[in-house]
C-alpha positions in Angstrom: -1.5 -26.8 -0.1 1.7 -27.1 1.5 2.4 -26.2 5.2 5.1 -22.9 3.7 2.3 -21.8 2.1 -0.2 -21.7 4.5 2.7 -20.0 6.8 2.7 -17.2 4.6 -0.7 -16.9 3.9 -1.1 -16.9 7.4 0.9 -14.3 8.1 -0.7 -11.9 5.4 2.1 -12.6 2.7 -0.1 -13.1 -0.5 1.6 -12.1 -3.1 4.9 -13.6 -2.0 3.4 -17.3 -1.7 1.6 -16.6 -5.3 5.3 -15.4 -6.4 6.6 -19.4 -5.0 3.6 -21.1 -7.0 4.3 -19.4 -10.1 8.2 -20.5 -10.0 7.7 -24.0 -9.1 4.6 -24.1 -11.8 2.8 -26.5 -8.6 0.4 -25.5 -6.2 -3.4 -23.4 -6.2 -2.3 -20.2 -8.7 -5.5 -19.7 -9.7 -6.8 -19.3 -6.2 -4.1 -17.5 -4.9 -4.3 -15.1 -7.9 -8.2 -14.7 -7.1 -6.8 -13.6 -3.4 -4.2 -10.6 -4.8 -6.5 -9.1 -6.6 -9.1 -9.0 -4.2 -6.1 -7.8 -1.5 -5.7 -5.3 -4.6 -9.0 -3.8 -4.5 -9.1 -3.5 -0.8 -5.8 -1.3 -1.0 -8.1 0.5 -4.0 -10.8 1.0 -1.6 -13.1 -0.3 -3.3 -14.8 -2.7 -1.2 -17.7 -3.8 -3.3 -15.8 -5.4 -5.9 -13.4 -7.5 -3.5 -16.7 -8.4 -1.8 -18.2 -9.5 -5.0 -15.2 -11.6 -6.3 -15.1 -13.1 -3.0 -18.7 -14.6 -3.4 -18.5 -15.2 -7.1 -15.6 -17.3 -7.1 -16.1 -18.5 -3.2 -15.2 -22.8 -3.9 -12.2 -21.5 -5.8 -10.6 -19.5 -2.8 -11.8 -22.0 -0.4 -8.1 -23.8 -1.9 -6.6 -21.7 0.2 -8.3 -20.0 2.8 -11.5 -19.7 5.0 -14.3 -18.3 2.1 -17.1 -17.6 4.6 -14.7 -15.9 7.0 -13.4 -13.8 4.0 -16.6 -12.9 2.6 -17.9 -11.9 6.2 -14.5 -9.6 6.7 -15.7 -7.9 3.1 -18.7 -7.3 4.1 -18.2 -6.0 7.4 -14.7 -3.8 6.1 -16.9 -2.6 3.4 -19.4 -1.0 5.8 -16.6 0.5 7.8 -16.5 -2.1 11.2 -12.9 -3.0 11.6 -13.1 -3.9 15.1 -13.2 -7.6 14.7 -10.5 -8.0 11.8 -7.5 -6.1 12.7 -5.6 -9.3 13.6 -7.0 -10.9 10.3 -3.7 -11.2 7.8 -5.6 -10.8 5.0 -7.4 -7.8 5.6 -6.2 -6.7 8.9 -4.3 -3.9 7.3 -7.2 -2.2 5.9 -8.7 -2.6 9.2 -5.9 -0.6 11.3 -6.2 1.8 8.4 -9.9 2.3 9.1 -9.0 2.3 12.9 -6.4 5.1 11.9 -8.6 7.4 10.1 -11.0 7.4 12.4 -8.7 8.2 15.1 -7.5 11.2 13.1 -11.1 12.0 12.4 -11.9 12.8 16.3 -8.6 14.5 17.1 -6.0 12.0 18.0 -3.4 12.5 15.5 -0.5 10.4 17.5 -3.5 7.5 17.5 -3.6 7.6 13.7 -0.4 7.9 12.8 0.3 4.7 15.2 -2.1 3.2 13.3 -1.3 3.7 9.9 2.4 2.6 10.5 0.6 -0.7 11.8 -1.8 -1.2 8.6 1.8 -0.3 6.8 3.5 -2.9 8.9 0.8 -5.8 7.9 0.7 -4.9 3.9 3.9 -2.9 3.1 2.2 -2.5 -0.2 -1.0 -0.7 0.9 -0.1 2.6 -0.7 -3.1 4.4 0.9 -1.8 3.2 4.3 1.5 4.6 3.8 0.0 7.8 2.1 -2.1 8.5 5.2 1.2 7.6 7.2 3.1 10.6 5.3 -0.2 12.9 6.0 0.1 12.3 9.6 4.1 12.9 10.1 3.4 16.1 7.9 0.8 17.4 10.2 2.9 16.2 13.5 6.0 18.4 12.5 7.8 15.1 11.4 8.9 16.0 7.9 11.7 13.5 7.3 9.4 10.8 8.2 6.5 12.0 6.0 8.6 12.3 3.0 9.8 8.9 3.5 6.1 7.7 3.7 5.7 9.1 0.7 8.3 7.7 -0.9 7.0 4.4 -0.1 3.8 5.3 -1.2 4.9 6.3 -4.5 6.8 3.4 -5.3 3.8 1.0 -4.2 1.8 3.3 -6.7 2.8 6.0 -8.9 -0.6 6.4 -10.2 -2.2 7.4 -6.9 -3.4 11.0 -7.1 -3.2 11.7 -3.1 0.5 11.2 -3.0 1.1 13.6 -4.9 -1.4 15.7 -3.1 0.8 15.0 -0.2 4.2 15.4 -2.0 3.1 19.1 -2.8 2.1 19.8 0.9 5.3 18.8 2.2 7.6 21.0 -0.5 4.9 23.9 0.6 6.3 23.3 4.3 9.7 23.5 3.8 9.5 26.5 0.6 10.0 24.3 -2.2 7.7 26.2 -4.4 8.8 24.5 -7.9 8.4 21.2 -6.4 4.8 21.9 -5.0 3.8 23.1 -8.2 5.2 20.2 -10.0 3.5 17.7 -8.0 0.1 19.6 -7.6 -0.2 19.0 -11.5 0.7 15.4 -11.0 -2.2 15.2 -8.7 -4.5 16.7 -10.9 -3.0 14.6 -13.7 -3.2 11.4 -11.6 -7.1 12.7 -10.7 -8.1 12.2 -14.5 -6.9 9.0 -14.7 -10.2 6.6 -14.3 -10.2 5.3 -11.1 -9.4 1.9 -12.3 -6.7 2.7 -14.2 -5.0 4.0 -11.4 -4.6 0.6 -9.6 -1.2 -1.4 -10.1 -0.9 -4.4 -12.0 -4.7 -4.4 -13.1 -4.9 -5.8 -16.8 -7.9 -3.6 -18.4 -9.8 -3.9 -21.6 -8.4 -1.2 -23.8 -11.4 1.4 -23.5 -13.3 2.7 -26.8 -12.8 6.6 -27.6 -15.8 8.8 -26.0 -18.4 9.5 -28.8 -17.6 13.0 -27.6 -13.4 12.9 -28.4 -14.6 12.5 -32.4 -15.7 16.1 -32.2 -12.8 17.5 -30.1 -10.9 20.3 -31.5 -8.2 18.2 -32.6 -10.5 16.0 -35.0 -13.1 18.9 -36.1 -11.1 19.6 -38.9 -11.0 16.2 -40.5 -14.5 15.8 -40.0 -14.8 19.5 -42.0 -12.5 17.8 -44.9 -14.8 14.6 -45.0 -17.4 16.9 -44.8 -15.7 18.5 -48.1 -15.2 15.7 -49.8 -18.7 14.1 -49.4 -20.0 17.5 -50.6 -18.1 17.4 -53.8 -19.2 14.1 -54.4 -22.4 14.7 -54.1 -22.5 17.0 -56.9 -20.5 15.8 -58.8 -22.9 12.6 -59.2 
């Protein structure tokens, strides 16, 4: 691996040394992929399955970084102990976060808020980070700032239910009744969206219809004309 991409990897920037592998077709794609999408489910919050990738495929991501150190920062982040990895570029910004909503947990909201804007600073594409950044400036009076968190968090996910949860809290504070309306739907919307669905640039299996959906309203009365049919058939042979 060359020494520009260790530089960046070094310095947290996954996706943007993946983005120089995949232009000049040379270099460890495969690992680096392996590393964005477990940086993808840490901003998901779901710790288990970056954990689990991490172990699975541990002599691949060894290309490019330390696997044991990794799989120890997984674990550790996944049971909520951040202390030791908040200068760690590849998950240091889920630490801070941690560090943040803990602070905001026992009272210190200035401590939080500092705090998010860090875990923003190290992953500008952690959408929870910048949500809970918008949720601090909205309870610190700061509404310009929150709806620019917001923003941000929006355009790092526009699938993220919260957002919008936060969206309709700030219209609320400044009377914009329509507009928190609008985007408490979109958070209810968002909320029945599976859970990995919601997660940017995943590539799913398409899912098979719920048993259940072939007797929905909707369907019940083509079911009653099969039903007809097969009826009719039945006598009539």
């Amino acid at each position: 691996m060359g020494d520009d991409l260790k530089e960046l990897l070094e310095q947290g920037r996954v996706e943007e040394a993946l983005a120089r592998v995949q232009l000049s077709g040379e270099g460890p794609r495969a690992a680096l992929e392996l590393l964005a999408e477990i940086r993808l489910w840490l901003r998901a919050r779901q710790y288990r399955k970056a954990l689990e990738l991490a172990r699975d495929k541990k002599d691949l991501l060894q290309e490019v970084t330390d696997a044991e150190r990794l799989e120890e920062a997984l674990a550790e982040i996944a049971e909520e102990k951040f202390e030791n990895w908040l200068r760690d570029p590849l998950v240091g910004a889920e630490a801070w976060l941690q560090k943040g909503l803990l602070a905001v947990a026992q009272g210190d909201l200035k401590e939080g808020r500092d705090c998010f804007a860090e875990a923003t600073r190290r992953d500008p594409r952690h959408w929870r980070a910048w949500t809970n950044l918008g949720n601090a400036e909205l309870e610190l009076g700061n509404l310009e700032a929150a709806e620019k968190a917001y923003e941000e968090a929006k355009k790092r996910n526009e699938n993220y239910p919260e957002v919008y949860q936060g969206i309709a809290a700030l219209a609320k504070r400044r009377g914009q009744i329509d507009r928190m309306v609008k985007n408490l739907k979109l958070a209810q919307k968002k909320r029945l969206t599976p859970r990995d669905e919601q997660i940017p640039g995943t590539v799913l299996p398409p899912r098979r219809p719920a048993l259940k959906s072939l007797f929905s309203w909707r369907n019940r009365w083509i079911i009653w004309i099969a039903l007809i049919i097969l009826a009719y058939w039945w006598v009539n042979h």
